[in-house]
Every structure is written in C-alpha cells, then in structure tokens.
C-alpha positions as CSV (number, residue, x, y, z in Angstrom):
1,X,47.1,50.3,1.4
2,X,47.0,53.9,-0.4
3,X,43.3,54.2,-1.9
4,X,44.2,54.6,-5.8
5,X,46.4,51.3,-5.2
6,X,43.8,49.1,-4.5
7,X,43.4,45.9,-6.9
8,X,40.2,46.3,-9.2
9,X,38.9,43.1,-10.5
10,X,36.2,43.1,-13.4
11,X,34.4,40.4,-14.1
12,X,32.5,40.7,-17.1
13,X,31.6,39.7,-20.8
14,X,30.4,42.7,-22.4
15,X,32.4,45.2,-23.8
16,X,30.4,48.2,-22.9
17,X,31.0,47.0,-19.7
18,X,34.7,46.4,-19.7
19,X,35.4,50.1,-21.5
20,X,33.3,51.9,-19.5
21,X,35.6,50.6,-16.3
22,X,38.8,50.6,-18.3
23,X,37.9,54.0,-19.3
24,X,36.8,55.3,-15.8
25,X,39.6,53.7,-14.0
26,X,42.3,55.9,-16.7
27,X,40.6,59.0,-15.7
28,X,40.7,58.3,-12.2
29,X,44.4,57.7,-12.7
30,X,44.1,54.9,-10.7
31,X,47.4,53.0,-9.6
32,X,46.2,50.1,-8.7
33,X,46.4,47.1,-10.7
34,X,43.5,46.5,-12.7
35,X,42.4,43.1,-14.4
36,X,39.7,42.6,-16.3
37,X,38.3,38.9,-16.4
38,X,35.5,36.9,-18.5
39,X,35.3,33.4,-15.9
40,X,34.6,33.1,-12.2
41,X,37.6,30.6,-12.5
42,X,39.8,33.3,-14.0
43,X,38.0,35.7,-11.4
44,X,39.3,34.0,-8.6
45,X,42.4,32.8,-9.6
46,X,43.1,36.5,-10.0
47,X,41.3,38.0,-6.6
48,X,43.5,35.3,-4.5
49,X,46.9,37.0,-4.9
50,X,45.4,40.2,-3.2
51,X,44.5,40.4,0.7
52,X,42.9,43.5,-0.5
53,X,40.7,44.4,-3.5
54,X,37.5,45.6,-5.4
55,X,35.5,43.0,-7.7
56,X,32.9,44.3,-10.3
57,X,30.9,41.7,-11.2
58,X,28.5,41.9,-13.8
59,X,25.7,40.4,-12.9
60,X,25.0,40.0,-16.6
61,X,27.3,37.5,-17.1
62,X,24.4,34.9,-16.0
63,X,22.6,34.2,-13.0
64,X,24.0,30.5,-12.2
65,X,27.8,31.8,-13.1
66,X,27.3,34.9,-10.3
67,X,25.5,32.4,-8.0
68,X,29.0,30.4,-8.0
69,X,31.3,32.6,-7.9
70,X,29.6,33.8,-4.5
71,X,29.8,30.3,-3.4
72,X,33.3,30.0,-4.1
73,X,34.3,33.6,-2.1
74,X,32.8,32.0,0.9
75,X,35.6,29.3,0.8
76,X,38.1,31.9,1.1
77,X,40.4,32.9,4.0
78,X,40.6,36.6,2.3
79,X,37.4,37.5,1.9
80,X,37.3,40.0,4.5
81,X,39.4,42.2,2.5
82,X,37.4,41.9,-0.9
83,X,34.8,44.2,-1.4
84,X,32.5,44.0,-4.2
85,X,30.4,45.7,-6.7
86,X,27.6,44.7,-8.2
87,X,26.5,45.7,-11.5
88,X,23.7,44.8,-13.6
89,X,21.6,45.9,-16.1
90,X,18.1,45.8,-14.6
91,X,16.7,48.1,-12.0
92,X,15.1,45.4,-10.3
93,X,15.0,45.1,-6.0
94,X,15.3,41.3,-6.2
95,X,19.3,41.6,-7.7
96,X,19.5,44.1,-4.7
97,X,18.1,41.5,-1.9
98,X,20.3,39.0,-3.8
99,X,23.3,41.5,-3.6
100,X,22.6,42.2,0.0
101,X,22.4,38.2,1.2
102,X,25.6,37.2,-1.1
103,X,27.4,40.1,1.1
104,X,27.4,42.8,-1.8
105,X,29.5,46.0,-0.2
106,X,27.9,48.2,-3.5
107,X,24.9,47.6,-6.2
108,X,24.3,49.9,-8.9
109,X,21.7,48.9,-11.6
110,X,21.1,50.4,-15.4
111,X,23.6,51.6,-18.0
112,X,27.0,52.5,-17.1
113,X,27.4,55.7,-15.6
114,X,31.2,57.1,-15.7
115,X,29.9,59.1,-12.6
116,X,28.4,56.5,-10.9
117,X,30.9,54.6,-11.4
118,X,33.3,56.7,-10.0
119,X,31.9,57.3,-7.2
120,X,31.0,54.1,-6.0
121,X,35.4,53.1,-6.5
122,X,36.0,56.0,-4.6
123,X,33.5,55.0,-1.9
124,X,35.0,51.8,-1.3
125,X,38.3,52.7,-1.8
126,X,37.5,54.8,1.6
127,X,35.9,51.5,3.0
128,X,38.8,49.7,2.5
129,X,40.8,52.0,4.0
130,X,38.8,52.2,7.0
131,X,40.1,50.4,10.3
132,X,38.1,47.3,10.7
133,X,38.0,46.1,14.3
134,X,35.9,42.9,13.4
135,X,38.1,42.1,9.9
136,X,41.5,40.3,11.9
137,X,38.9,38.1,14.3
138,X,36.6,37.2,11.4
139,X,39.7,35.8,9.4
140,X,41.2,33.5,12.0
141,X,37.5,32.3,12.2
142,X,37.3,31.8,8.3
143,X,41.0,30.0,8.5
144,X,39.1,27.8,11.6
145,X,35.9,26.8,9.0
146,X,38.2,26.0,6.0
147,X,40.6,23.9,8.6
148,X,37.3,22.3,9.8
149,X,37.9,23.3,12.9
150,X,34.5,24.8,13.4
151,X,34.5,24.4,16.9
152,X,37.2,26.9,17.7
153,X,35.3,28.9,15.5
154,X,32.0,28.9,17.3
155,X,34.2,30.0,20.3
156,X,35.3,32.9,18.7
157,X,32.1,33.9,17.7
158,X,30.6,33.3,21.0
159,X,33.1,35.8,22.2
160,X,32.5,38.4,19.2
161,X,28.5,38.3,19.4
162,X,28.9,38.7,23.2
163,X,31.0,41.7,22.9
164,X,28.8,42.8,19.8
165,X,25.3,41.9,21.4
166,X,23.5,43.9,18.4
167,X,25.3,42.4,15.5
168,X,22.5,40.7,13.6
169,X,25.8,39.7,10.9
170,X,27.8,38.1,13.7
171,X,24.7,35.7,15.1
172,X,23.7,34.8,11.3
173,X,27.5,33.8,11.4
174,X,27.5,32.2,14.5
175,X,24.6,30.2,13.4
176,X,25.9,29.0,10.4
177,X,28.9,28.0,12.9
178,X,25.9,25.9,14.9
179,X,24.7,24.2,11.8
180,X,27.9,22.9,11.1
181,X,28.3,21.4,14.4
182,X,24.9,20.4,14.4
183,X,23.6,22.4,17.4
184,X,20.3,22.6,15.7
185,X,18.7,23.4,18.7
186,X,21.1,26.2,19.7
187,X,20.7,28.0,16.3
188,X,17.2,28.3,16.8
189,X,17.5,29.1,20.2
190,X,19.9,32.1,18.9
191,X,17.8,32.9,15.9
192,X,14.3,32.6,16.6
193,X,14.2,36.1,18.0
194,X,15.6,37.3,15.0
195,X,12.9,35.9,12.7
196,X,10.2,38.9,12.8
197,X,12.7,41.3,12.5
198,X,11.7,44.6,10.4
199,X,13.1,44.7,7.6
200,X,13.6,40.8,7.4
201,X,17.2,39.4,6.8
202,X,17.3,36.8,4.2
203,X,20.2,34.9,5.7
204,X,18.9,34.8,8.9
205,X,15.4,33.3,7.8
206,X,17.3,30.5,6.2
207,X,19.9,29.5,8.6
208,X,16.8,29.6,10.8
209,X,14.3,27.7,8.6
210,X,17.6,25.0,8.6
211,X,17.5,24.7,12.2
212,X,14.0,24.1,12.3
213,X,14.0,21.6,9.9
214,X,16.4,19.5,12.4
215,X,14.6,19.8,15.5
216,X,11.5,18.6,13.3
217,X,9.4,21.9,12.4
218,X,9.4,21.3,9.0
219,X,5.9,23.3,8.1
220,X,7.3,26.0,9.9
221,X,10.5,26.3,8.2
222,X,8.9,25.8,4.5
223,X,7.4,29.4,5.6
224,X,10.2,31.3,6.8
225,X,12.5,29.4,4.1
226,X,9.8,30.7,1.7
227,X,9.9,34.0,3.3
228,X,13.5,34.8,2.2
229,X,13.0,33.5,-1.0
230,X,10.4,36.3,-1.9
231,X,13.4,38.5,-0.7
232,X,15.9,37.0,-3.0
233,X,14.8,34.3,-5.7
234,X,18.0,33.5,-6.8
235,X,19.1,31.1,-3.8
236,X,19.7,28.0,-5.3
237,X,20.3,26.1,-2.5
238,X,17.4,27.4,-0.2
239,X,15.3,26.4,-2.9
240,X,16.8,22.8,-2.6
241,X,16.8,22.8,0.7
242,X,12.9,23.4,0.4
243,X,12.5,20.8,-2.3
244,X,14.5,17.7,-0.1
245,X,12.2,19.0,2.8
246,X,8.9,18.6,0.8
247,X,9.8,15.3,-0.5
248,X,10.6,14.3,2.7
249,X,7.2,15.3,4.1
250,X,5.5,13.2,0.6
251,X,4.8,16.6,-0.9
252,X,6.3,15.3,-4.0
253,X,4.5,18.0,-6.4
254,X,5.6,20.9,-4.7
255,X,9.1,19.4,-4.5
256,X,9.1,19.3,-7.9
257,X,8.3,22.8,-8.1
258,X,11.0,24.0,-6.0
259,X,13.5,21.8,-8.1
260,X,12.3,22.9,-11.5
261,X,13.1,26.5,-9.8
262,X,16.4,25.3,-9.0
263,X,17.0,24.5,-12.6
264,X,15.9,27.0,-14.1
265,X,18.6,29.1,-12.7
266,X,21.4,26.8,-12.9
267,X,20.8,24.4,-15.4
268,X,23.8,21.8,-14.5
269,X,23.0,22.2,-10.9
270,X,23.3,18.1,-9.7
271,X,21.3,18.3,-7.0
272,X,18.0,20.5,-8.4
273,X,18.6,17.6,-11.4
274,X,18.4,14.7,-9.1
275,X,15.8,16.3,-7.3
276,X,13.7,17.1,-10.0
277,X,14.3,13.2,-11.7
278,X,13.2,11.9,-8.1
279,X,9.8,13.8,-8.0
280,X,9.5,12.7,-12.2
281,X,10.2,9.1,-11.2
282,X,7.3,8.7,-8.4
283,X,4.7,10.4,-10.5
284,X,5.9,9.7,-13.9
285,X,6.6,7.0,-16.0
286,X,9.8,5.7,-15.5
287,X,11.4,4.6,-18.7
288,X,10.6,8.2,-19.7
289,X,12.4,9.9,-17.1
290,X,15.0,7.6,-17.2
291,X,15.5,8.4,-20.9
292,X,15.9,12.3,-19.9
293,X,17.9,11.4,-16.9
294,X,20.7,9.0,-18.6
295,X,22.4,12.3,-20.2
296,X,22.0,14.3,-17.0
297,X,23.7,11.7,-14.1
298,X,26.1,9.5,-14.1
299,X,25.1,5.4,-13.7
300,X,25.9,5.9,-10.0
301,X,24.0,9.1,-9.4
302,X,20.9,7.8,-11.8
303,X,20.7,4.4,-9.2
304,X,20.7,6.6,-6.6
305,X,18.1,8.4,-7.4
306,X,16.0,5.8,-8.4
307,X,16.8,4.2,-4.5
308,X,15.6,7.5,-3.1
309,X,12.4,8.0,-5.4
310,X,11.5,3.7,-4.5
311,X,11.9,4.6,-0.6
312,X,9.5,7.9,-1.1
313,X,7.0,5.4,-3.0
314,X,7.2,3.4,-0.1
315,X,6.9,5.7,2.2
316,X,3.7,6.7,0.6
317,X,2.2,3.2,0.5
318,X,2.9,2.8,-3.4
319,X,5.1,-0.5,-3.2
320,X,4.4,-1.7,-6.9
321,X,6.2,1.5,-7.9
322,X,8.9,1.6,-5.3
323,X,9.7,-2.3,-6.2
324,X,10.0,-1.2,-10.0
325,X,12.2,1.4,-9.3
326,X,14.3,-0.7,-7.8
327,X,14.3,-3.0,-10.6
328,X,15.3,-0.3,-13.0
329,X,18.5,0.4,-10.4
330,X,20.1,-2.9,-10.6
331,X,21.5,-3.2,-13.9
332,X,22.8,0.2,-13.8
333,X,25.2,-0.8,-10.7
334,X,26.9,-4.3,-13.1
335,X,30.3,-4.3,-11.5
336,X,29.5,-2.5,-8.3
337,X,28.5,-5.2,-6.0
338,X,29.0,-3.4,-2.8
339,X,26.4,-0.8,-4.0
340,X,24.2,-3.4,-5.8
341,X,24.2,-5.5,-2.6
342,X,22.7,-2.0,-0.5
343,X,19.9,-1.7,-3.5
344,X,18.6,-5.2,-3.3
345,X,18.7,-4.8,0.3
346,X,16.3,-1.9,0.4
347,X,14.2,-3.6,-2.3
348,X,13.9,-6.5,0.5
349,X,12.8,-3.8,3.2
350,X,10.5,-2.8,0.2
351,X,8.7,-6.3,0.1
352,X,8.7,-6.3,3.7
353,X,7.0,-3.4,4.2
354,X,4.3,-4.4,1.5
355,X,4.3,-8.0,3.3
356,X,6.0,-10.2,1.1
357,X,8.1,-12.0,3.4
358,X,9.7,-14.3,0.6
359,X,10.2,-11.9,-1.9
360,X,12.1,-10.0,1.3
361,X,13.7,-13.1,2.1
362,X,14.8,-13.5,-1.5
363,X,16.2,-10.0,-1.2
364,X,18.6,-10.8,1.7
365,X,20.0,-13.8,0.3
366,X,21.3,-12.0,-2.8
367,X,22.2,-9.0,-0.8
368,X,24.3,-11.4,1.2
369,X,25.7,-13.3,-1.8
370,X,27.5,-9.9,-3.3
371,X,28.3,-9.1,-0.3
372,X,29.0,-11.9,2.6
373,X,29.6,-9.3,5.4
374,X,26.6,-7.4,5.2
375,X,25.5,-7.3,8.4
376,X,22.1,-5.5,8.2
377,X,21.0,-8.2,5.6
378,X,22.2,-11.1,7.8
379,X,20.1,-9.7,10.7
380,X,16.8,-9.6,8.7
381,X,17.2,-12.6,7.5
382,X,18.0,-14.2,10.7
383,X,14.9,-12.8,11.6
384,X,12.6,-13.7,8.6
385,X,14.0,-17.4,9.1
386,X,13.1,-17.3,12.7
387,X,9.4,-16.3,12.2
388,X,9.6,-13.6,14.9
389,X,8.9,-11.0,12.5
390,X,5.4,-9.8,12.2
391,X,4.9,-7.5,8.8
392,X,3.8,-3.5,9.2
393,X,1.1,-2.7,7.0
394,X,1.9,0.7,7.4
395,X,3.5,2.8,4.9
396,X,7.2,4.2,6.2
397,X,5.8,7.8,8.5
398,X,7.4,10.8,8.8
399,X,8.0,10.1,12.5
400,X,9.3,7.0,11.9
401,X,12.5,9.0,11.4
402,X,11.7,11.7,13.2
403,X,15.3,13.7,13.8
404,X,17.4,11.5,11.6
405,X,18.5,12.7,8.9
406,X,21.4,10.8,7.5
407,X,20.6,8.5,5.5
408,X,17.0,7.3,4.4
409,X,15.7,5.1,6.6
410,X,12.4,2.8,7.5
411,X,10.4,2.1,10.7
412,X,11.3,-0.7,13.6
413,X,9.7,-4.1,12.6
414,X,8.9,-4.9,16.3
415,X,9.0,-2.0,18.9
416,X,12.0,-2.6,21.0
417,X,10.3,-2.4,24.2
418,X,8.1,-5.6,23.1
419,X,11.7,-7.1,21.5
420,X,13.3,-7.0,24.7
421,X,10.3,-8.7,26.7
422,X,9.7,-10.6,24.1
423,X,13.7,-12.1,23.9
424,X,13.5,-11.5,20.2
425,X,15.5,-10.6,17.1
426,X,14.7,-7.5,15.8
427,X,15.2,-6.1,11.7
428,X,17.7,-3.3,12.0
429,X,16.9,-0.2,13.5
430,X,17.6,1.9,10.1
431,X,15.8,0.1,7.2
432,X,16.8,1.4,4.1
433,X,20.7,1.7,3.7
434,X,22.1,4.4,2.6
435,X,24.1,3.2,-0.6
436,X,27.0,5.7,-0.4
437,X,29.4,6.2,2.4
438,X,29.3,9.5,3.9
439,X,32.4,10.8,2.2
440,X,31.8,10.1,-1.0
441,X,30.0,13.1,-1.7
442,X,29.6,13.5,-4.8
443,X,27.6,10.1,-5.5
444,X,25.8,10.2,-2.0
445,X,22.0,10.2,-2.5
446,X,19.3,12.8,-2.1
447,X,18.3,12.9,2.1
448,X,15.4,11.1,2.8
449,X,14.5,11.5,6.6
C-alpha cells in the first residue's frame, strides 16, 4: 500500500484535536481515507475494514476508555498491520511506559504540533511500508489464539523465538502463549532470565510475576508485579491480579488498596468492584457494604462475593463473620436453587471448620434438599453421620491449596494416607464449591486459592 493511502483513524473528543489532524492531513494531501471517531466502539468498528492503518488515539479521551480499547486490539486477527499513535496532553513518562507496554508504534505529548504531527504520519507511513518478515507468522498465530488453538500457536512461537533467540517481544509472546496453556512452570523457566533486564520490560515482569504466582511464589511475584507497575500505573488488570493474590495470601488491606487503584481508573471495572466489596465485607460492616454494593453487582455477582469474602474469613480463623456472610447470600439466590444449594454447602464446610458438627450437618441436609444430586454434600454427610470425622481447629492455610487455583477450596478433614489405613470416609477433597461453572464467566467468583 502507497504511503499517502494509508487509512488514518482518529480517535478523539476534542476539537482542537480533531482540526489540528483534519487540518494536517489536507496539507499533507493525503489520499488515504481518513475517519475521525469519538467511541472505541466506533473506533474499532472502523479500524476492522482495513488490514492496514494508523490510529491516533487521544489519550485524553479517558484513561479507562484507552485502557479498553487496547484490550479490544488484542483480540484482533489484524493488528499486525495497525500502527498507532498516541497523543496526549501531558508530558508525563508514565503515558510513555503505558504507550510502550500497550504496543504504542508513536507517543507524542503536549499541544498539537502541525510539524510534529506531520512527521510522526510520515514516519509511520514508512513503517508500514516497510517489509515485515515477522508480520505474516505473527498473524497465523493471532488467528491460532482467537480460534483457541493456542497450542499450534505456542509451536509457532517456539519456532520464531528459536530463529529470533534475541527477541525479548517474541518470548513475552510466547509466554503469554504458556499461560494460556498453563505451562506455568515453562514461562518462568523462559522468563526468569529476562527479569533483571536493563531497562526493565513491563510485560515481561507481569507475564512473569503470573507465572510465579502458579508455581506458588506469590511474595516474589507481588515484587516484580509491583515493579512494572511503577513503570506503567495504568494496568488495570496487573493491579487485579495483585489484589486476588493478596487476598489470597489474607493480606486483605493491601488488597483493598490495589482494588481501590483498580477503580479509580476504571470506575465500572466488575472485577476491581467485586474485589474491593470482598476486602469491605471482611473488615467492614456488612449491611453497609452491602448497601453500596446492591447498585454495583448484580444479585448473582453480590452472592458471590459475599461466598468468597465468608471463605477468606474462614480462612483467617474469623467463622462468626464468615457464617454471617453467608447468611446475608442466601436470600439473594430465591429461585436459584442449584447456586443456593453450593452457598449452604460452603456455610456447612464453614461450621465444620469452626467445629460445629450439627450446624454442618444441618448445612448438608438442605444443600441436599435443593439439590438431591449433590454429591459433595452427600459425601460429608455420609461422613458426619458415620462419626469418622474428626473437626480441624485450624483455620483454612495457604498451603492447604497450594497450586490450585480454580475454584476456592478448604483443607482435607482426615489426611488421606491415615483415610486409607484407616478404611474411612473422607469429606471431599475440595471444600468450598465453587458456585459457578467454569464457563459462566461473567458470574464466576473472585479466585480464592
């Protein structure tokens, strides 16, 4: 494609903005067409009929909205061929990191500059125009990741890093690939070299810190994960990722924190909301939260969160507060009885854990009665009614579920080496249930390891 016919896309809301590239582009006599936008929806919409193209985005039009629309370019077959420029309004090196992570081809900060401006089309014009050995390879693998076919695609980029042993982009890529697969331990294998490297790479410390997190170096990976944030502060979902990990590890202040960070970039984020209600709800009161939750989350989403903030009180040895948490899920789940059946059942592993064997008992039963083929419930109750069971006093640990990460989940009521010698029933292996199934994303709850 002839330089002056490339595709320009603007993306932006302010006028001064808009004219200054409508105006540049008419000097330039540019051919190419040129669409000027106001919505990352109208954005894309408009970028997808071109295998080829600039994007100006403004980074003015709001932090959370430019945070998205690099989201949603990720998901894209084409984005190879779309190169973008960054614009925004304050000289500041963070936007630049951010720029640089989000895959940012051009960055230019202050007032419009006609010259600049100029120069930095023509500039990527000539990129684009540029043969690109890597650009046909990387697209097939793209086509692989949106097909799910991400193990053709870690094949591919197997083959590419090997032939392209110094290409720190293609071994971030290929361990995003690993991630996906859930080869933790072969991300960090490829990685960890990569993690004191001068300057540091943003995406490299987080695919890494992800890793680590899976094979169980969770303080380690708080570091590095809080090393590329100092680099770019606008990651939404690395600070997530940090705030699940903390609560996971009972660090349900600093969890907060990193949630509260979340939202205050992206206010209607889900997850920052539902992480930042689950660290309220185990150090607040309840009804209050609850009241500031109910316009946030749906009925679903709010019993969910209340199941994961009542496991973390558990966890943490606090069972009058996990039990009423519990008790404020129920009636939000009238008419869901499959769901309703997987709370009470977790409120029974509740009193079990606090040594309430009745109250447990109790638990099952109704768990059973909404649903009849619950088999997890009929097992601990099989148990319970048999006496084998002897009660933990011990909170739910961190090792407990060392490496699973699924689903939330308690400790073994009798070790199953004694179990097995012993000729004994044994409560399920997982504790608390998950109440979503694993394709239902967008009620599943928060991860509790």
């Amino acid at each position: 494609m002839s330089n002056s016919v490339l595709p320009v896309i603007v993306f932006s809301g302010r006028n001064i903005v808009v004219n200054a590239f409508r105006k540049t582009l008419m000097d330039m006599k540019w051919e190419g067409e040129k669409e000027f936008v106001k919505t990352s929806k109208a954005c894309l919409s408009t970028v997808t009929r071109f295998d080829e193209a600039i994007i100006v985005l403004d980074w003015e039009v709001g932090v959370d909205k430019v945070i998205k629309f690099f989201k949603s370019l990720a998901n894209e077959a084409k984005r190879e061929g779309w190169l973008i420029y960054l614009v925004a309004n304050e000289q500041s090196e963070k936007i630049i990191a951010a720029g640089s992570e989000f895959g940012v081809n051009k960055v230019q900060t202050g007032s419009p500059n006609p010259v600049s401006m100029k120069l930095a089309i023509e500039e990527l014009a000539r990129v684009a125009a540029e043969d690109n050995p890597l650009r046909p390879m990387m697209e097939k693998i793209q086509t692989c990741r949106i097909d799910g076919n991400w193990e053709e695609a870690s094949k591919m980029l197997e083959t590419l890093s090997q032939q392209n042993s110094d290409s720190i982009r293609i071994k971030y890529e290929l361990g995003e690939n690993y991630l996906q697969e859930k080869k933790w331990q072969q991300c960090y294998d490829l990685l960890s070299p990569l993690a004191e490297m001068d300057p540091p790479d943003s995406r490299v410390l987080h695919s890494l810190g992800k890793a680590m997190i899976k094979i169980g170096k969770k303080e380690e990976a708080i570091a590095l994960l809080e090393k590329a944030q100092l680099i770019n502060p606008f990651n939404i979902d690395r600070l997530i990722t940090m705030g699940q990990t903390l609560l996971n590890m009972n660090k349900v202040e600093e969890a907060g924190e990193k949630f509260k960070e979340a939202n205050e970039i992206d206010s209607e984020n889900s997850e920052a909301i539902k992480g930042e209600g689950t660290c309220k709800l185990i150090d607040g009161d309840v009804n209050d939260v609850l009241k500031l939750l109910r316009n946030q989350v749906t009925g679903r989403e709010l019993a969910s969160i209340l199941n994961t903030a009542a496991i973390l009180a558990m966890r943490a040895g606090t069972f009058e507060k996990g039990i009423e948490l519990y008790e404020s899920a129920e009636p939000l789940l009238d008419g869901f009885d499959d769901i309703l059946a997987k709370v009470v059942f977790n409120k029974g592993i509740g009193f079990y854990q606090w040594e309430k064997l009745d109250e447990a008992k109790v638990c099952f039963e109704k768990a059973l009665e909404l649903d009849p083929e619950y088999e997890n419930a009929k097992v601990n109750l099989k148990v319970i009614e048999g006496g084998h069971a002897k009660p933990s006093s011990q909170p739910i640990s961190d090792e407990s579920a060392e490496g699973k990460t699924d689903q939330a989940e308690g400790t073994e009521v009798v070790s199953r080496e004694n179990a097995d010698d012993a000729g004994i029933d044994m409560m399920v292996d997982d504790g608390f249930d998950s109440l979503f199934d694993d394709d239902d994303e967008d009620s599943e709850e928060q991860e509790v390891s």
